[in-house]
C-alpha positions in Angstrom: 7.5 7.7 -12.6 8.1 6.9 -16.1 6.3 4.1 -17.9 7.2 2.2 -21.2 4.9 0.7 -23.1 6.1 -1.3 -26.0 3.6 -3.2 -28.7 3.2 -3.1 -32.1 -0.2 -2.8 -32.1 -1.3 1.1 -31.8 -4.8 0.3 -30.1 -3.0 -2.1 -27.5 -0.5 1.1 -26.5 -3.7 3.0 -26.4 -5.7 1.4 -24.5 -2.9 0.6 -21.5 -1.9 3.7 -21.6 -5.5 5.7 -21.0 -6.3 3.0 -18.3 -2.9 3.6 -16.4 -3.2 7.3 -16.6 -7.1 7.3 -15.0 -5.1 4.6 -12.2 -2.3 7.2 -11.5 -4.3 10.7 -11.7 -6.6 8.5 -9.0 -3.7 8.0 -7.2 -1.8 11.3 -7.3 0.8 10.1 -9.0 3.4 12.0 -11.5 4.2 9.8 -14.4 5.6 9.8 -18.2 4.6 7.8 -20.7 6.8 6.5 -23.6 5.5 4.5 -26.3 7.4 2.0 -28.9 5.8 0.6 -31.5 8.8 -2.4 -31.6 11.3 -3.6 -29.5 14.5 -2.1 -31.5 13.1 1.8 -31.5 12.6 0.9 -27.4 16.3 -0.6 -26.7 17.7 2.3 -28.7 15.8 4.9 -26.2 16.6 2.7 -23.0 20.5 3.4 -23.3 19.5 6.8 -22.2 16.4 7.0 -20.5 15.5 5.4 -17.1 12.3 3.7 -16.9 10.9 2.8 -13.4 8.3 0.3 -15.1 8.3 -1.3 -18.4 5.1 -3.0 -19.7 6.6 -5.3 -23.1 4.1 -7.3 -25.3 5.9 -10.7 -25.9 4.1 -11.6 -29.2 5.4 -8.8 -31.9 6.7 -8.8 -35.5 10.3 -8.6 -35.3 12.1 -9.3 -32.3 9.9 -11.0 -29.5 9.4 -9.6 -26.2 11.5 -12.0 -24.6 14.7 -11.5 -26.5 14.0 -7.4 -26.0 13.9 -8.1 -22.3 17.1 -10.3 -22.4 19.1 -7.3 -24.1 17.4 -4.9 -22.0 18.9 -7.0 -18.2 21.9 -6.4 -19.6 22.2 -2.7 -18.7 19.4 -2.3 -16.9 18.7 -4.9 -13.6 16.3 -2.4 -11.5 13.5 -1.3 -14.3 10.1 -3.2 -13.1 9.2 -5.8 -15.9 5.6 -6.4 -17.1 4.9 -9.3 -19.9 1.3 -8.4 -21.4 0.4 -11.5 -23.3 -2.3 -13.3 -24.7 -0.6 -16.8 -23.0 1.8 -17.7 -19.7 3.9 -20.0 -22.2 7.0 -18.3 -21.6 7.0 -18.2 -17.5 10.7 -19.5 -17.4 12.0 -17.2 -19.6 10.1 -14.4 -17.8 11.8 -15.7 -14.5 15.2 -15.6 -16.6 14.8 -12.4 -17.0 13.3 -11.3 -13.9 10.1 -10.3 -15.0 7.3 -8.7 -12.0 4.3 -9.9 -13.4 2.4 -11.1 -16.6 -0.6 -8.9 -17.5 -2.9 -11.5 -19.6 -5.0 -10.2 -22.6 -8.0 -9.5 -22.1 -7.2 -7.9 -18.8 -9.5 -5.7 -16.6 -9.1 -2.3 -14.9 -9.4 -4.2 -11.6 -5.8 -6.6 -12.5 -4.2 -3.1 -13.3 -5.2 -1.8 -9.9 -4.3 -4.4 -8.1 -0.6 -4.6 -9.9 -0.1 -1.0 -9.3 -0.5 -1.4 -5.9 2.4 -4.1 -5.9 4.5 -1.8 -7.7 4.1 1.0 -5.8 5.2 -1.1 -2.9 8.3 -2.1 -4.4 9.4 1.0 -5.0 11.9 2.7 -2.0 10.7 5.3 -0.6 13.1 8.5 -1.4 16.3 8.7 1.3 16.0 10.7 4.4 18.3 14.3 4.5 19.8 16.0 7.0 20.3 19.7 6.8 23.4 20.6 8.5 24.8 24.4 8.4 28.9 23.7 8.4 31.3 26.2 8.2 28.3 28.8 7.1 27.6 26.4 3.8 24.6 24.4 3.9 25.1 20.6 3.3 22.5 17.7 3.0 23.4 14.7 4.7 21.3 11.7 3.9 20.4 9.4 6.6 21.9 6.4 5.2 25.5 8.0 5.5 25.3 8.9 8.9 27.2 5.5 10.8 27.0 7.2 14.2 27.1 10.7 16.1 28.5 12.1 19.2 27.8 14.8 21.5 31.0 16.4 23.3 32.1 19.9 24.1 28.6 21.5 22.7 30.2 20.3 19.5 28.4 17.4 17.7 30.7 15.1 15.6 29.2 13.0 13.0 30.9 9.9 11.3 29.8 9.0 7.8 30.6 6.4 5.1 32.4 9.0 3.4 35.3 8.5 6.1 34.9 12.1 6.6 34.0 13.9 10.0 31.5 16.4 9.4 31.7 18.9 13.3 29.0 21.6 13.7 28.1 23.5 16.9 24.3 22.4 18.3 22.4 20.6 20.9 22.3 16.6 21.3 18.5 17.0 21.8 18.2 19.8 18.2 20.5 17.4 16.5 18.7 13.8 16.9 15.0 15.1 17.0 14.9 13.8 13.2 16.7 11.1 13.4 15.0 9.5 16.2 11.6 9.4 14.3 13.4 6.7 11.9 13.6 3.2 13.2 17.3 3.2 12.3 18.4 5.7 14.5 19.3 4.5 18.6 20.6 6.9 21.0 23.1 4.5 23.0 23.8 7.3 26.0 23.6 10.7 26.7 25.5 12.2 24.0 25.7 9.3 21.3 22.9 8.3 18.5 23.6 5.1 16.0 22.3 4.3 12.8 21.2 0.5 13.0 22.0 0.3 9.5 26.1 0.3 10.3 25.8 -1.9 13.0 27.6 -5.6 12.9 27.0 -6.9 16.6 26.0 -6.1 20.0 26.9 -7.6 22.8 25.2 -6.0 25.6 27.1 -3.8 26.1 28.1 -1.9 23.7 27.9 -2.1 19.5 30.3 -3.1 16.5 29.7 -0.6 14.0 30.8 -1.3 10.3 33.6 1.4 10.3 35.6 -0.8 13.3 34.4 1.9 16.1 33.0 0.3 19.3 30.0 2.7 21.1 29.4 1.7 24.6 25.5 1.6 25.4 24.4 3.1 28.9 23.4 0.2 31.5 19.5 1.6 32.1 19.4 1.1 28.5 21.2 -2.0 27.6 17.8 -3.9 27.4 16.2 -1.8 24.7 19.6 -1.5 22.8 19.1 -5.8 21.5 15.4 -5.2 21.7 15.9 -2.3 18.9 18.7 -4.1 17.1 16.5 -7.2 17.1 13.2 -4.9 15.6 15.7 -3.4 12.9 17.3 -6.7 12.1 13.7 -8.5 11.7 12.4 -5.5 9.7 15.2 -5.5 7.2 14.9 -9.2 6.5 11.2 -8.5 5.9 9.8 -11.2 8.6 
C-alpha cells in the first residue's frame, strides 16, 4: 500500500504519518509513505507513481487542495481521496471530485482507525490464479478469464476471454477443486464448470454465457443452477 500525504505544514505530515504507521504495523500491513510539502511537487510525482490512498490538506499556500484533487481525477479515477481539514465547507467540491472521506482537524487515533477499516474494505481483494502445466510450460490463469470449462476425452478444455482455448490433459474432479471454493464457479453437469461472472441468463435449463455459448445444466441440478445464479447476482449488486 502506498500512502500520500500532502500539507505544507511539516508537523501536520508528521504527525499523520507516525499515527498511520502505529495503525498499519497493528494491522500487518505493508505500506510506503510519500510526503509533499505542496500540491505542485505531489502532481509532478503522481504522473508516475501509483498511490492507493491519498490524504490532501485543502487549506495550503499555493494551490488549494481542491484544485490539486481536480488535476489529479484527471489521470487518476481509482487513488482513495482523503480531505484533512480544519472545516466541511467544501463537501460539494469533495463530491466533485470524488473524495472517500474528510478527516477534520483535530482528529483522533480512534477516527483513523475507524477510516482504515473502510479503506481496507474497499480495496479488491488480489485475483484468483490458476496454475495450469500446458504444453510442459507453466501458465497462470486468473479466475476472472476463465468463461467456462469442459471435461471430454480425459482432456479438459477451457474457454477464456482471451478467445483462446487453452487444452491440458487432467481429471474434472483435479481441475475444479479450486475453483469450486469461489462462489463464481458452478459445475452445470458431469464434465462442465461455469464461471457466474460470464453468465447473461438462465433459463432452467441451460445458461447464456457472454461469449454466445449455451451450457446445458443437468436436470437433478437445475434447481441449484437459478438458486446460485440468484446468490452471485445478489452478491455482486451488494444487497
Amino acid at each position: 500500500m502506498t500512502i500520500a500525504i500532502v500539507d505544507d505544514i511539516a508537523e501536520e505530515r508528521i504527525l499523520l504519518r507516525k499515527r498511520l504507521e502505529k495503525i498499519l504495523l497493528q494491522k500487518n500491513i505493508e505500506f510506503h509513505f510519500c510526503e509533499y510539502e505542496n500540491g505542485e511537487a505531489f502532481l509532478k510525482a503522481s504522473k508516475n507513481q501509483n498511490f492507493t490512498v491519498l490524504f490532501l490538506d485543502i487549506y495550503m499556500d499555493g494551490i488549494n487542495g481542491i484544485e490539486i484533487a481536480r488535476n489529479f481525477r484527471k489521470f487518476n479515477k481509482d487513488c482513495m481521496l482523503i480531505f484533512t481539514t480544519t472545516s466541511r465547507d467544501h463537501a460539494l467540491e469533495g463530491f466533485q471530485v470524488r473524495a472517500m472521506h474528510y478527516l477534520v482537524k483535530p482528529y483522533s487515533e480512534e477516527d483513523l482507525i475507524s477510516l482504515f477499516d473502510e479503506i481496507l474494505s474497499r480495496i479488491p481483494a488480489p485475483e484468483k490464479i490458476l496454475e495450469l502445466k500446458i504444453n510442459g510450460s507453466d501458465l497462470q490463469v486468473p479466475f476472472k478469464t476463465i468463461i467456462y470449462a469442459e471435461h471430454f476425452s480425459h482432456m479438459i478444455r477451457i474457454f477464456t476471454t482471451t478467445g483462446k482455448e487453452l487444452v491440458i490433459r487432467q481429471s474434472f474432479g483435479t481441475f475444479t477443486a479450486p475453483l469450486i471454493e469461489d462462489s463464481r464457479f458452478f459445475i452445470c453437469n458431469r464434465g462442465t464448470i461455469i464461471n457466474m461472472e460470464h453468465a447473461v441468463d438462465f433459463d432452467g435449463t441451460m445458461f447464456l454465457m457472454n461469449n454466445g455459448n449455451k451450457i446445458g445444466v443437468s436436470r437433478e441440478l437445475s434447481k441449484s443452477a437459478r438458486q446460485h445464479f440468484m446468490d452471485y447476482l445478489f452478491q455482486k449488486e451488494g444487497f
